[in-house]
Backbone as ProteinMPNN parsed JSONL, in Angstrom:
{"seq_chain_A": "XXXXXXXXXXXXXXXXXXXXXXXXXXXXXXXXXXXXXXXXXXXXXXXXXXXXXXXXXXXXXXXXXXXXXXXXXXXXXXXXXXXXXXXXXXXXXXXXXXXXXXXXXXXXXXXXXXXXXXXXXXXXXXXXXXXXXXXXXXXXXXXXXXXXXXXXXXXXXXXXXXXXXXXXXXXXXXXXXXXXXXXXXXXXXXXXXXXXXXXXXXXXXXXXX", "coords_chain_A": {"N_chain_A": [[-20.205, 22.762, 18.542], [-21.615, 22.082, 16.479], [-20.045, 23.036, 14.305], [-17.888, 21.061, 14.898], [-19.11, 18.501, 14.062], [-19.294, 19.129, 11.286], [-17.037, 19.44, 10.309], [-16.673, 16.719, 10.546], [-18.549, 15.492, 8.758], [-16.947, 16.474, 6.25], [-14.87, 15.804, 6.122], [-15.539, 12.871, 5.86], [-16.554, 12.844, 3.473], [-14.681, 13.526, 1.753], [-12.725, 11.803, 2.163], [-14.411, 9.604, 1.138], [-14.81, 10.095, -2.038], [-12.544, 9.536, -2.67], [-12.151, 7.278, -2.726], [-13.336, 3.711, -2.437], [-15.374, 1.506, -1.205], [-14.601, -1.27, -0.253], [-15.85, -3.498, 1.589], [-17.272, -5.39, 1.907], [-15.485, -7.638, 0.77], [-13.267, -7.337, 2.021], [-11.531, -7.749, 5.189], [-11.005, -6.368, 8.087], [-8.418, -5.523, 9.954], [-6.443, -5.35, 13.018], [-3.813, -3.142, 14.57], [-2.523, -4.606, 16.236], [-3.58, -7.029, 15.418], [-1.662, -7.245, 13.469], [1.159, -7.392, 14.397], [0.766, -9.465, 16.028], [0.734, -11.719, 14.043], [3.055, -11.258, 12.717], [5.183, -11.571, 14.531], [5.078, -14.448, 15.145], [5.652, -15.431, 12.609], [8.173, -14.469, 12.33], [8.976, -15.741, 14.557], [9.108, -18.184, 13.971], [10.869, -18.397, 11.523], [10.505, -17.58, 9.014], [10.648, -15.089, 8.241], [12.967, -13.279, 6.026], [14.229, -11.146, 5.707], [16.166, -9.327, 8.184], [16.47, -6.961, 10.744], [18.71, -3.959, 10.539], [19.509, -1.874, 12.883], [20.537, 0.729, 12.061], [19.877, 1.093, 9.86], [17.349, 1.752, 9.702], [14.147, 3.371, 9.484], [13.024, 6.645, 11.064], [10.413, 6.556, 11.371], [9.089, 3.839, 11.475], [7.094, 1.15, 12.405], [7.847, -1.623, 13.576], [6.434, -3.166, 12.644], [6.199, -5.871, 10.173], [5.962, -6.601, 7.188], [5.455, -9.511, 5.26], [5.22, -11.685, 2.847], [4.136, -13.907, -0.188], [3.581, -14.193, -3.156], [2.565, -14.045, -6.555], [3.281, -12.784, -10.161], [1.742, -11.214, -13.006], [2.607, -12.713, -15.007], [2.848, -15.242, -13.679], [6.218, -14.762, -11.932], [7.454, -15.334, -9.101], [7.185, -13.155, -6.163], [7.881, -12.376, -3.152], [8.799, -11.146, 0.096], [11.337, -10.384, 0.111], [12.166, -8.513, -1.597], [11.55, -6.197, -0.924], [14.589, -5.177, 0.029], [16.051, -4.544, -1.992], [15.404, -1.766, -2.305], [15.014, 1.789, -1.253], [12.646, 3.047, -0.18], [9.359, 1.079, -0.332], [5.864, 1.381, -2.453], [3.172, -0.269, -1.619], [0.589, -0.604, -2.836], [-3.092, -1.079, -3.216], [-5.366, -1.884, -4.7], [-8.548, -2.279, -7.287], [-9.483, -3.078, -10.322], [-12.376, -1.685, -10.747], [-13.0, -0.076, -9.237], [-13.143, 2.987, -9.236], [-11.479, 5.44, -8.48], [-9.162, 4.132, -8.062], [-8.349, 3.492, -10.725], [-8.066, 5.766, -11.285], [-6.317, 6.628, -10.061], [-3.904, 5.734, -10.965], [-2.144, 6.354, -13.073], [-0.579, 8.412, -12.071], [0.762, 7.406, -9.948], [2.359, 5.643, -11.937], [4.05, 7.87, -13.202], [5.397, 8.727, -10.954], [6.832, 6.295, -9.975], [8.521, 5.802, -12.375], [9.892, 8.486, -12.191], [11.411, 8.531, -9.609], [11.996, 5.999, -9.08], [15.142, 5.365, -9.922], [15.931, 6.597, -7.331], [15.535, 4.902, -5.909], [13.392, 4.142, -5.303], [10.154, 1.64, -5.148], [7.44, 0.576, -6.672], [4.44, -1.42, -6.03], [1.42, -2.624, -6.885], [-1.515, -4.154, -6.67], [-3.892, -6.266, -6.592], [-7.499, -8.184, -6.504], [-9.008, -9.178, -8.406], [-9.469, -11.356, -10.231], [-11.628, -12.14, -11.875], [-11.825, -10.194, -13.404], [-9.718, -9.888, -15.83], [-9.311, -8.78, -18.439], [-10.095, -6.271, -18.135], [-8.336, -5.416, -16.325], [-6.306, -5.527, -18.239], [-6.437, -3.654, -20.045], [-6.665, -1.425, -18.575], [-3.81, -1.43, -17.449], [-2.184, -1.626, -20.109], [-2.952, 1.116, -20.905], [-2.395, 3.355, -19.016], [0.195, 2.6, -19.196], [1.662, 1.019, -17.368], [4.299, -0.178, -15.216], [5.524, -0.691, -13.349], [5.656, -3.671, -11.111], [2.612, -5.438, -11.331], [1.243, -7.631, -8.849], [-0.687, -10.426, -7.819], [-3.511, -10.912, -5.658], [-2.559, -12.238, -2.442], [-3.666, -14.419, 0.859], [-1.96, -13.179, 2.534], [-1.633, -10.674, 2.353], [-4.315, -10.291, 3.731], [-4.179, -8.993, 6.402], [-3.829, -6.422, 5.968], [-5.976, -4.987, 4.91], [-8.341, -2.339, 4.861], [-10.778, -2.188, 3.864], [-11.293, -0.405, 2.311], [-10.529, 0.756, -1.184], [-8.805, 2.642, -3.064], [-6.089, 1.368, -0.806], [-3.134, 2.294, 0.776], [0.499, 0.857, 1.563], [3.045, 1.961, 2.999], [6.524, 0.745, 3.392], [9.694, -0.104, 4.798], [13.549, -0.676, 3.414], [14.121, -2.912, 5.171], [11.748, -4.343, 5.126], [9.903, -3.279, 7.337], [6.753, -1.534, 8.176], [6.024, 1.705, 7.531], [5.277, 4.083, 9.694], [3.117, 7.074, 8.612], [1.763, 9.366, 9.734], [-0.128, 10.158, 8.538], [-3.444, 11.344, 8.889], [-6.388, 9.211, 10.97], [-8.247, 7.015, 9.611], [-12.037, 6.423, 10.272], [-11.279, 4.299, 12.726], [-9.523, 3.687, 11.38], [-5.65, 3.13, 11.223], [-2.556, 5.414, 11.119], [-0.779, 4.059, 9.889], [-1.756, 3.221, 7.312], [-2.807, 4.3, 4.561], [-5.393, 5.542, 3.128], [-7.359, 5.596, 0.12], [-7.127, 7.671, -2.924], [-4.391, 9.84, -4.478], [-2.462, 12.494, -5.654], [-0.139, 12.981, -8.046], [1.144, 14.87, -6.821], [0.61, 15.046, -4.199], [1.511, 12.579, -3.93], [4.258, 12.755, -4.244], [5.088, 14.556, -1.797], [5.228, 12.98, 0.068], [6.544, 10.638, -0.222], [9.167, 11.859, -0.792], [10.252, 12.398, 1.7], [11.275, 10.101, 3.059], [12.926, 9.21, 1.048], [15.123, 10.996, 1.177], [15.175, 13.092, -0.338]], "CA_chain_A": [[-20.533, 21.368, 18.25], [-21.818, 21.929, 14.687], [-18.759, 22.794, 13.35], [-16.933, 19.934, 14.234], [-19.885, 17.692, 13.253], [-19.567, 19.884, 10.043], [-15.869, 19.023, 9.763], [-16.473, 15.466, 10.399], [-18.779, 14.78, 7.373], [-16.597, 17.051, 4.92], [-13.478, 14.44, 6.489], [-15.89, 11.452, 5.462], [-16.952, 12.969, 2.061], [-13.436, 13.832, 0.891], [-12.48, 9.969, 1.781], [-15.703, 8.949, -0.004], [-14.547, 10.503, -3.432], [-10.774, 9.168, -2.965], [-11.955, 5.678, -2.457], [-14.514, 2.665, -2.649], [-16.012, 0.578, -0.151], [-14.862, -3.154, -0.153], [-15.699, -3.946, 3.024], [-17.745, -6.554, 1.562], [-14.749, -7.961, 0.038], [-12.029, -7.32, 2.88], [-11.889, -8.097, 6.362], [-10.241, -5.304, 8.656], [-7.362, -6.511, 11.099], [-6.157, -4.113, 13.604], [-2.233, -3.021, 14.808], [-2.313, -5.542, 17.214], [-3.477, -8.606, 14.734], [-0.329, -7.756, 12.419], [1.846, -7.313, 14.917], [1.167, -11.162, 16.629], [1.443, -12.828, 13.102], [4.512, -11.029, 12.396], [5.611, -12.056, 15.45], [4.918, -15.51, 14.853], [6.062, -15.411, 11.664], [9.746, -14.117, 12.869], [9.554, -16.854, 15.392], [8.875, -19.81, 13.125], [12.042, -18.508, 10.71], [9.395, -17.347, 7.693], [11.401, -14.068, 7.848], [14.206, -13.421, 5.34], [15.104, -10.246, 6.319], [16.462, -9.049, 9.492], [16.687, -4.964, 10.53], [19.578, -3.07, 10.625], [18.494, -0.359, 13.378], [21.325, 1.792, 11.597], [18.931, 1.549, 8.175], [15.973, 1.647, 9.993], [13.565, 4.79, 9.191], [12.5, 6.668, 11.921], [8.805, 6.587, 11.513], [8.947, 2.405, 11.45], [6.471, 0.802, 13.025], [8.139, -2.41, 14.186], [5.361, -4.641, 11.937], [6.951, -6.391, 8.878], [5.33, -7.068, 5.54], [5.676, -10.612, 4.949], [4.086, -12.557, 1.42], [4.062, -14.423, -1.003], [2.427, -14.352, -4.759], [2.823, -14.341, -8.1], [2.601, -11.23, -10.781], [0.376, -11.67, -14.022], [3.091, -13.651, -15.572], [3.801, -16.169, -13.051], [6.62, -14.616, -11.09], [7.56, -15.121, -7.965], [7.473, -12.302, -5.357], [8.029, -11.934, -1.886], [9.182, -9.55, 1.206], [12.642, -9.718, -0.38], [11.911, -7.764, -2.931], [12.215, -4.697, 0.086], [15.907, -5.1, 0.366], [16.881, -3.561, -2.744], [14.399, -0.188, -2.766], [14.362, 2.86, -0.023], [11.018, 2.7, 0.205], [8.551, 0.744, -1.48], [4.924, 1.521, -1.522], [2.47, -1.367, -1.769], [-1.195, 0.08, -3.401], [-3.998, -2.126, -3.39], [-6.336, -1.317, -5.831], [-9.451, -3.284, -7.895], [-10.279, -2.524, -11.65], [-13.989, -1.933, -10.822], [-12.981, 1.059, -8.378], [-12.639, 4.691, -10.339], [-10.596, 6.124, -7.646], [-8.11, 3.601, -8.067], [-7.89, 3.243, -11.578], [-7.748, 7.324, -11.777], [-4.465, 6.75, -9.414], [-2.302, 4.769, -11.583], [-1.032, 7.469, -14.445], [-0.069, 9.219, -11.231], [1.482, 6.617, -9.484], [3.431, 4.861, -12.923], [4.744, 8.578, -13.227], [5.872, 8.989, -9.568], [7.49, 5.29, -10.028], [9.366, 6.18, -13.179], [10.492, 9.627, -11.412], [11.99, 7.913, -8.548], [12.813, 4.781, -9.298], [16.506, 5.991, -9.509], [16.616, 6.94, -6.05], [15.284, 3.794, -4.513], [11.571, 3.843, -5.034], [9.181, 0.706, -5.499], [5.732, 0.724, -6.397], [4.252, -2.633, -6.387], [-0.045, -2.886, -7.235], [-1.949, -5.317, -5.778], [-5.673, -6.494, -6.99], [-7.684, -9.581, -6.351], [-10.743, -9.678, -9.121], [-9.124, -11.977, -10.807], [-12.519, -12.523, -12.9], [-11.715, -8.96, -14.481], [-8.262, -9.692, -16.508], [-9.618, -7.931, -19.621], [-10.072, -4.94, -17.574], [-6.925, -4.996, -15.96], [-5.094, -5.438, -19.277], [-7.021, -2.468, -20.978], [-6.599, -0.373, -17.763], [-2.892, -1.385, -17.732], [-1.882, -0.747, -21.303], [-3.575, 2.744, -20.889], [-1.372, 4.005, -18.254], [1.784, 2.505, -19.743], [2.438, 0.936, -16.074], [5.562, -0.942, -15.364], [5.693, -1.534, -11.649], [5.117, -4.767, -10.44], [1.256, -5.958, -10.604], [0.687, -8.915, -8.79], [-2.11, -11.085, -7.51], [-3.496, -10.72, -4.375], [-2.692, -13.372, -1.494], [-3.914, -13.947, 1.435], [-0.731, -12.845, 3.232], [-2.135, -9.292, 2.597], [-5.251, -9.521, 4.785], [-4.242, -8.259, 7.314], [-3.243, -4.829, 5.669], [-6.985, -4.27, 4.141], [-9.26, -1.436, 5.676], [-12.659, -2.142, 3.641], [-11.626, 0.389, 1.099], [-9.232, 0.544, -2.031], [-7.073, 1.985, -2.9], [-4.893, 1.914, 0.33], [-1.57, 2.329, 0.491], [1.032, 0.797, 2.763], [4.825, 2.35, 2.806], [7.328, 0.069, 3.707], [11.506, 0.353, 4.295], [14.211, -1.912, 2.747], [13.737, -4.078, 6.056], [10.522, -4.496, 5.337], [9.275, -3.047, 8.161], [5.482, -0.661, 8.133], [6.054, 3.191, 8.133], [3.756, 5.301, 9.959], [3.564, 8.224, 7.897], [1.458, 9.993, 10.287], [-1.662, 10.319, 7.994], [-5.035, 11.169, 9.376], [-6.715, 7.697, 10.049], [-10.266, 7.152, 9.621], [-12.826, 5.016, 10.823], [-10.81, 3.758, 13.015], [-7.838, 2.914, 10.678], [-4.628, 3.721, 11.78], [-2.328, 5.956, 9.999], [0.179, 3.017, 8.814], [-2.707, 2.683, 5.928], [-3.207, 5.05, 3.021], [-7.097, 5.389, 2.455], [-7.855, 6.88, -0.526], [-6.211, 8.489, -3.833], [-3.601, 11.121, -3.986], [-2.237, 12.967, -6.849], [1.373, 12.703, -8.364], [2.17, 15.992, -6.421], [0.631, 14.694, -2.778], [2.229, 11.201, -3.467], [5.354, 13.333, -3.387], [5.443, 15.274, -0.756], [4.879, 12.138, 0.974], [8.01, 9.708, -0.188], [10.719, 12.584, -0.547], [10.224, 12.398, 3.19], [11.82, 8.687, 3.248], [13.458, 8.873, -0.005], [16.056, 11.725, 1.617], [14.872, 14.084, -1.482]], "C_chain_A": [[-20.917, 21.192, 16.778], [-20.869, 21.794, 13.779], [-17.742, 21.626, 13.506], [-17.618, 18.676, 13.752], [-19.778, 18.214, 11.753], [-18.154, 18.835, 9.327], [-15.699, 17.305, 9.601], [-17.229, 14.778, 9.099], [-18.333, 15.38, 6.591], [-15.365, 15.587, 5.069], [-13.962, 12.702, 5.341], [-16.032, 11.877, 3.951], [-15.817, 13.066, 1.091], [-13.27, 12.245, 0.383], [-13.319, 9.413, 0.653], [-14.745, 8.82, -1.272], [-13.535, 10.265, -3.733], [-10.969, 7.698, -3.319], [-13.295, 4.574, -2.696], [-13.819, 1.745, -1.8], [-15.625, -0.738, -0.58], [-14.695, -4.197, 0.946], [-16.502, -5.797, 2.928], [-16.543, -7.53, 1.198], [-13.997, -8.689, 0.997], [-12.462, -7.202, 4.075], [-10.916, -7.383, 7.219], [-9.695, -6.054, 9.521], [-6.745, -5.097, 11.649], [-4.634, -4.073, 14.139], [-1.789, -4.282, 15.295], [-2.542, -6.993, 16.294], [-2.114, -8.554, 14.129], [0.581, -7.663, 13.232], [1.916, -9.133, 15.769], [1.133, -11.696, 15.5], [2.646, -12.225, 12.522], [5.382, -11.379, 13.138], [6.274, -13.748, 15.314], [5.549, -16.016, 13.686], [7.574, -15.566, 11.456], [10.146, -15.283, 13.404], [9.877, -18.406, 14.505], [10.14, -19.637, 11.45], [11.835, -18.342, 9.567], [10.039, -16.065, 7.053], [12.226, -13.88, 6.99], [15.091, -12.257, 5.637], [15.171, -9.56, 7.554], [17.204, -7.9, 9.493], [17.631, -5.108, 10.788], [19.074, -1.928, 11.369], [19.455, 0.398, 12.658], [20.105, 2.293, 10.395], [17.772, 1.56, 8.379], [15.279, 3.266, 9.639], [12.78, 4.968, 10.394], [10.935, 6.688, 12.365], [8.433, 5.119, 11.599], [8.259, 1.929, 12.544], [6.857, -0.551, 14.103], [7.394, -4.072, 13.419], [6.086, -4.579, 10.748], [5.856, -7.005, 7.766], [5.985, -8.183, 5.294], [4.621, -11.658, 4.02], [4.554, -13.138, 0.653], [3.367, -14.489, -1.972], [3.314, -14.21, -5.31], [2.612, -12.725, -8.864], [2.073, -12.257, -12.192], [0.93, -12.999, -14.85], [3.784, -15.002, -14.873], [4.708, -15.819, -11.908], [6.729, -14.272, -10.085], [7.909, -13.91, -6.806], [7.586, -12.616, -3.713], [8.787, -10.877, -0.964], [10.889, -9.405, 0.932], [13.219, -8.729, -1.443], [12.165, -6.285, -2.007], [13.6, -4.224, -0.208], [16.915, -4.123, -0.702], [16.389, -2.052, -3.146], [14.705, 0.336, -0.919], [13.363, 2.472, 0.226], [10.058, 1.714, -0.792], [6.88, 0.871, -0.759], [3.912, 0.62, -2.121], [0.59, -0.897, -1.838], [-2.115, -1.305, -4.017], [-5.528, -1.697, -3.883], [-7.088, -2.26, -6.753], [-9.687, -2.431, -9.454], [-11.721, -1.882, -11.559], [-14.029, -0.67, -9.78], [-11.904, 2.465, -9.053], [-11.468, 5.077, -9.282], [-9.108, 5.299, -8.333], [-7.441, 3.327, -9.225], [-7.403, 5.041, -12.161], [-6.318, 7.832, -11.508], [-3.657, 6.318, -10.233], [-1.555, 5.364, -11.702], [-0.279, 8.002, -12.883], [1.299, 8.247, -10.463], [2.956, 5.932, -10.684], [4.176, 6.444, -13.187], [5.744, 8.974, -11.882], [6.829, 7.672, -9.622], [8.733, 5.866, -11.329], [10.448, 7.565, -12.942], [11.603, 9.615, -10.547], [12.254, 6.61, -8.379], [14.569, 4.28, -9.328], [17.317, 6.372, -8.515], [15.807, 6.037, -5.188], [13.745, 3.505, -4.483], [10.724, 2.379, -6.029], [7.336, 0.538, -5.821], [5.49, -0.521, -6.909], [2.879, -2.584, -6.159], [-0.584, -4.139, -6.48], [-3.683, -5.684, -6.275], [-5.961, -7.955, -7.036], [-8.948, -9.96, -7.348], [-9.649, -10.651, -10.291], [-9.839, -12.859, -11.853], [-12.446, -11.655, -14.305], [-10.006, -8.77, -15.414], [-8.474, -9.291, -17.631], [-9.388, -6.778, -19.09], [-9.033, -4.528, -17.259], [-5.896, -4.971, -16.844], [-5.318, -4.083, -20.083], [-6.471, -1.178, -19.631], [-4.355, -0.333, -17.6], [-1.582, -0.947, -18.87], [-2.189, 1.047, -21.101], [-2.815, 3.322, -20.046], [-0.501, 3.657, -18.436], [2.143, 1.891, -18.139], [3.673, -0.413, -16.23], [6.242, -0.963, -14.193], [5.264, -2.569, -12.039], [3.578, -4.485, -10.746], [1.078, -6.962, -10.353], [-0.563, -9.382, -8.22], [-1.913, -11.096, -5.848], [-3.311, -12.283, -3.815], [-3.12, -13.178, -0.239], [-3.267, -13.503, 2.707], [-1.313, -11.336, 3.199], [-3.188, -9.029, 3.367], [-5.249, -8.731, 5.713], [-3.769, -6.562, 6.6], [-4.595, -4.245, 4.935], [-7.932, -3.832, 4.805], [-10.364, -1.518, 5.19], [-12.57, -1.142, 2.443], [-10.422, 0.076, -0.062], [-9.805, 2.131, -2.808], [-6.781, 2.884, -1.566], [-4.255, 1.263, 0.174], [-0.451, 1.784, 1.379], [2.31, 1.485, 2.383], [5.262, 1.197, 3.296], [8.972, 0.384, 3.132], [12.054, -1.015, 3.486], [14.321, -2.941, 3.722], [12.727, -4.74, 5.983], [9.389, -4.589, 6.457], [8.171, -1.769, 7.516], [5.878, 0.666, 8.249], [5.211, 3.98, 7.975], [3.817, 5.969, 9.276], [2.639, 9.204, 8.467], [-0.201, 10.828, 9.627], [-2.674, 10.326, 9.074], [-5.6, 9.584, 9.483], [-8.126, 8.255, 10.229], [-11.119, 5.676, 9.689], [-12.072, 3.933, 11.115], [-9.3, 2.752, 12.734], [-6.739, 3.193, 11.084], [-3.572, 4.371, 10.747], [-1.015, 5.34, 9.641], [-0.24, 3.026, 7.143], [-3.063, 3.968, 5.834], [-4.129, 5.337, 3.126], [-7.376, 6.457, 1.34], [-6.627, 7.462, -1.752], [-5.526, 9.663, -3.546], [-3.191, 11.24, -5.68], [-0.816, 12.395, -6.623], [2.241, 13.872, -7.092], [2.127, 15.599, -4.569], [1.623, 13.147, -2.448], [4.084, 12.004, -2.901], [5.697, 13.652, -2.339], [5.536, 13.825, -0.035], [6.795, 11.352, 0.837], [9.134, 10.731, -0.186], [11.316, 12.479, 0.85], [11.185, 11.28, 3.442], [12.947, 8.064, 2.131], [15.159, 9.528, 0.156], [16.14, 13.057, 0.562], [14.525, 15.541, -0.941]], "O_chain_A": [[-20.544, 20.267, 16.055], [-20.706, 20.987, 12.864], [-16.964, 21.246, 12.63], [-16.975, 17.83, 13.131], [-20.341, 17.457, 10.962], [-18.127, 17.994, 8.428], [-14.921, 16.718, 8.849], [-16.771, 13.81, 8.493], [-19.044, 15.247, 5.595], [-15.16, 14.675, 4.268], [-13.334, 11.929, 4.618], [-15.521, 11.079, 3.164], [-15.899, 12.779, -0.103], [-13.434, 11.644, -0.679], [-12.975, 8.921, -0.422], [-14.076, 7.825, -1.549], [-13.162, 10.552, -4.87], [-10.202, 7.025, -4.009], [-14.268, 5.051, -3.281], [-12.669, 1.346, -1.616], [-16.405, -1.331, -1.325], [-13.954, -5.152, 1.176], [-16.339, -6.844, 3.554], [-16.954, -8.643, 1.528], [-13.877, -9.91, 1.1], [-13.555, -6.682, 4.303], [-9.783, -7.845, 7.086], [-10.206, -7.098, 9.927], [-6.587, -4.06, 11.005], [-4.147, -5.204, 14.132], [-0.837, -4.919, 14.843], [-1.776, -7.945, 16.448], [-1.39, -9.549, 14.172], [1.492, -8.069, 12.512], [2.943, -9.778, 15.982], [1.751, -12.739, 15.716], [3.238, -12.941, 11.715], [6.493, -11.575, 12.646], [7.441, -14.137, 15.361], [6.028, -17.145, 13.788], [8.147, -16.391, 10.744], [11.173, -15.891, 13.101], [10.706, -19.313, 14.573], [10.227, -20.48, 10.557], [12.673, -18.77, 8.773], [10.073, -15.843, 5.843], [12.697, -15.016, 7.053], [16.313, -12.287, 5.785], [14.092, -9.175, 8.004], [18.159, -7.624, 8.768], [17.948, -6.182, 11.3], [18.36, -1.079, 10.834], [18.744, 1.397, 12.55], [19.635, 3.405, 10.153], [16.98, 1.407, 7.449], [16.032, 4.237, 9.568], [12.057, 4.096, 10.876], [10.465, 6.815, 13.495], [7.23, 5.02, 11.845], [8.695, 2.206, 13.662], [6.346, -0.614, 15.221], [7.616, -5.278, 13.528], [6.552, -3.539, 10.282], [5.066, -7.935, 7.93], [7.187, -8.039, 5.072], [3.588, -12.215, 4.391], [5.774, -12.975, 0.644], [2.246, -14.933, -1.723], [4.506, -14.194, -5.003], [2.014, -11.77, -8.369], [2.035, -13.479, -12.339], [0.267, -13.957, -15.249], [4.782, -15.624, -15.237], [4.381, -16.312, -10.829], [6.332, -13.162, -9.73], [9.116, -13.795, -6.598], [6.904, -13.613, -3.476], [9.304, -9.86, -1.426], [11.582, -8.517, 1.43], [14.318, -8.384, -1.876], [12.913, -5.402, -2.427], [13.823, -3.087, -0.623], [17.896, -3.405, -0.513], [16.852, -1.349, -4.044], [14.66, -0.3, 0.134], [13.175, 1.467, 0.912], [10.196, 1.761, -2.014], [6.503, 0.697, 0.4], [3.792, 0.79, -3.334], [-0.289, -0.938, -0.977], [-1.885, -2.149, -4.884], [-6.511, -1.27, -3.278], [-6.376, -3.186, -7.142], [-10.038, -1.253, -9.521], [-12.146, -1.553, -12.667], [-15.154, -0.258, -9.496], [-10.716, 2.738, -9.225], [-10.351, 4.793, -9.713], [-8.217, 5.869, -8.963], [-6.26, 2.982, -9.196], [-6.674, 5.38, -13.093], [-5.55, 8.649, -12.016], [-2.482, 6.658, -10.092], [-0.497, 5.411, -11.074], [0.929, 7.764, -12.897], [2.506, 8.483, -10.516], [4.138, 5.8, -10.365], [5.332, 6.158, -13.501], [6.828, 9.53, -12.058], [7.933, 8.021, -9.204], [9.808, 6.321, -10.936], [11.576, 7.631, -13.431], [12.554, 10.395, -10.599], [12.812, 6.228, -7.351], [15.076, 3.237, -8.916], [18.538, 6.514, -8.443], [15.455, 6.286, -4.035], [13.121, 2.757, -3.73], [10.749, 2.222, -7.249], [6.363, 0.419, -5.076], [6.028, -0.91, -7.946], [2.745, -2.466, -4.941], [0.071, -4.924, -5.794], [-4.516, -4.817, -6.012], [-5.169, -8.821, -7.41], [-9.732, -10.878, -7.107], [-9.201, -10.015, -11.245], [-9.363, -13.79, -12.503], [-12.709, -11.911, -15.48], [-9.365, -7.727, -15.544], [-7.406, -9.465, -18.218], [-8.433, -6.143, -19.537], [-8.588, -3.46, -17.679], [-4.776, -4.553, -16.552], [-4.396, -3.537, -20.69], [-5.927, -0.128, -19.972], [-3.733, 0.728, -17.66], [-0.545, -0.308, -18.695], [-1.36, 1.945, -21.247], [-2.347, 4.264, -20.686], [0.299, 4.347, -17.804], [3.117, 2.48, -17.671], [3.806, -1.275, -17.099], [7.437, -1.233, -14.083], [4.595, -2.692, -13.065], [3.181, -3.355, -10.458], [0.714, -7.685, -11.28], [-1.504, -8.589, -8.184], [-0.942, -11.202, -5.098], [-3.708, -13.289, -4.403], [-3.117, -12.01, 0.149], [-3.872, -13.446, 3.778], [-1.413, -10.849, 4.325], [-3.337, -7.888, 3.806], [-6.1, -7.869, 5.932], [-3.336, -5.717, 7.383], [-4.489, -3.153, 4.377], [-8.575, -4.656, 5.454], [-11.254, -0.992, 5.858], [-13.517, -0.994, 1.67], [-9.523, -0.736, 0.156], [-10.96, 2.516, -2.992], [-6.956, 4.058, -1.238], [-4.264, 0.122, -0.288], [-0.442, 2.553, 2.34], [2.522, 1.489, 1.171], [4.37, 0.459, 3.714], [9.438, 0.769, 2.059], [11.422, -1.99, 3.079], [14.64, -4.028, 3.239], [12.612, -5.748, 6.681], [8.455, -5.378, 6.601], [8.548, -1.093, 6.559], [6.176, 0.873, 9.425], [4.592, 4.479, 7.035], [4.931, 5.818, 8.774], [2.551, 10.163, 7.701], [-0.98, 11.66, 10.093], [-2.748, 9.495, 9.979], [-5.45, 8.78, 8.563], [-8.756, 9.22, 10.662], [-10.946, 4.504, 9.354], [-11.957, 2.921, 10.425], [-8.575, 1.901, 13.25], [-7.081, 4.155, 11.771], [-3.622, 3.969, 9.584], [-0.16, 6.049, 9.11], [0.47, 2.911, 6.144], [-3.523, 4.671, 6.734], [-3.698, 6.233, 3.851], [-7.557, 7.669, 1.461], [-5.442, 7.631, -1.463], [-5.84, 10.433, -2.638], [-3.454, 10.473, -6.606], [-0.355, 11.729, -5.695], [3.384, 13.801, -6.639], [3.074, 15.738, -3.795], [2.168, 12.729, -1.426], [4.761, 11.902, -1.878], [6.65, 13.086, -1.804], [6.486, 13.974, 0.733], [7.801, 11.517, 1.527], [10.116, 10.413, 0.484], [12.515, 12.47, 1.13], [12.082, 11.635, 4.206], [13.585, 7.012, 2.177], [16.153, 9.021, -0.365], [17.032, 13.901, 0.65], [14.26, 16.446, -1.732]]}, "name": "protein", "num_of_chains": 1, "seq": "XXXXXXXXXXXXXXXXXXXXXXXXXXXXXXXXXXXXXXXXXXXXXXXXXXXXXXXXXXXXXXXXXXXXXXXXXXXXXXXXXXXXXXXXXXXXXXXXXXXXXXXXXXXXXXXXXXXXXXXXXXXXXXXXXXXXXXXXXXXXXXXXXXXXXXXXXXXXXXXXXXXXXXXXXXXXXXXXXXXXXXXXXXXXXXXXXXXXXXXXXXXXXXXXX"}
């Protein structure tokens, strides 16, 4: 019994040091909420794209990423933006959280790497009081994904911490990726930083690399 109480606060302490708490912030939604407004969503014709089970990836959850925003300059994004990437992976991250600003370099190198064979990395942050920060933290990693502004089309995909990560195919359907979850998260969602070399291992998986 000790030892797996042992193993369970090294589990929580790792997370700790990957990530920050914004539970204050974000409001947790569980399989089952995104799955009835995607539903709903489908039904009411909000959709734009419609699967291909041939191009489907087998780890796909069945829940669809569906939004709308803006990036810093105005333009328009939404879930069509899937259609032309393998995978794309959707990181939601705050200026004001180390973890997440320690991820970038890693991430804008993993984007530039694979970008060639289909890969998307699109940012996501809502302090929209801190745009100094995010321009100083941006310059500094040279990034050149997508960053846009959060909407609230993303609630449902936020666990209380940042940075998490969602995958998503060119259907824009959710892929499990079979991650550990924690506190109750499920392992659709990310929690927590990764290096350039763990982000790998992860997309070659989906990328066909």
């Amino acid at each position: 019994m000790k030892k797996i109480i042992s193993m369970i606060i090294c589990t929580t302490l790792l997370i700790s040091l990957a990530s920050c708490d914004s539970s204050s912030k974000t409001t947790k939604k569980t399989k089952k909420d995104r799955t009835e407004k995607t539903e709903k969503d489908i039904d009411s014709g909000t959709s734009k794209n419609e699967s291909d089970p041939e191009d489907e990836t087998e780890a796909v959850t069945g829940d669809k990423v569906i939004f709308s925003t803006v990036d810093r300059d105005g333009n328009s994004y939404d879930e069509s933006v899937f259609a032309g990437n393998e995978l794309t992976l959707i990181n939601f991250w705050e200026p004001w959280c180390g973890p997440c600003v320690g991820e970038i370099p890693d991430l804008e190198e993993l984007y530039e790497e694979y970008k060639d064979d289909g890969l998307l990395i699109i940012g996501v942050y809502s302090e929209n009081g801190m745009e100094d920060e995010v321009d100083e933290i941006l310059e500094d990693s040279d990034v050149s994904y997508p960053i846009l502004r959060y909407s609230y089309d993303f609630d449902i995909f936020q666990t209380g911490y940042v940075p998490t990560t969602i995958l998503v195919d060119r259907n824009g359907n959710i892929i499990d990726t079979g991650e550990a979850s924690y506190d109750g998260i499920d392992s659709t969602m990310i929690v927590g930083s990764k290096s350039y070399d763990e982000w790998e291992d992860i997309i070659t998986d989906y990328l066909g690399n």
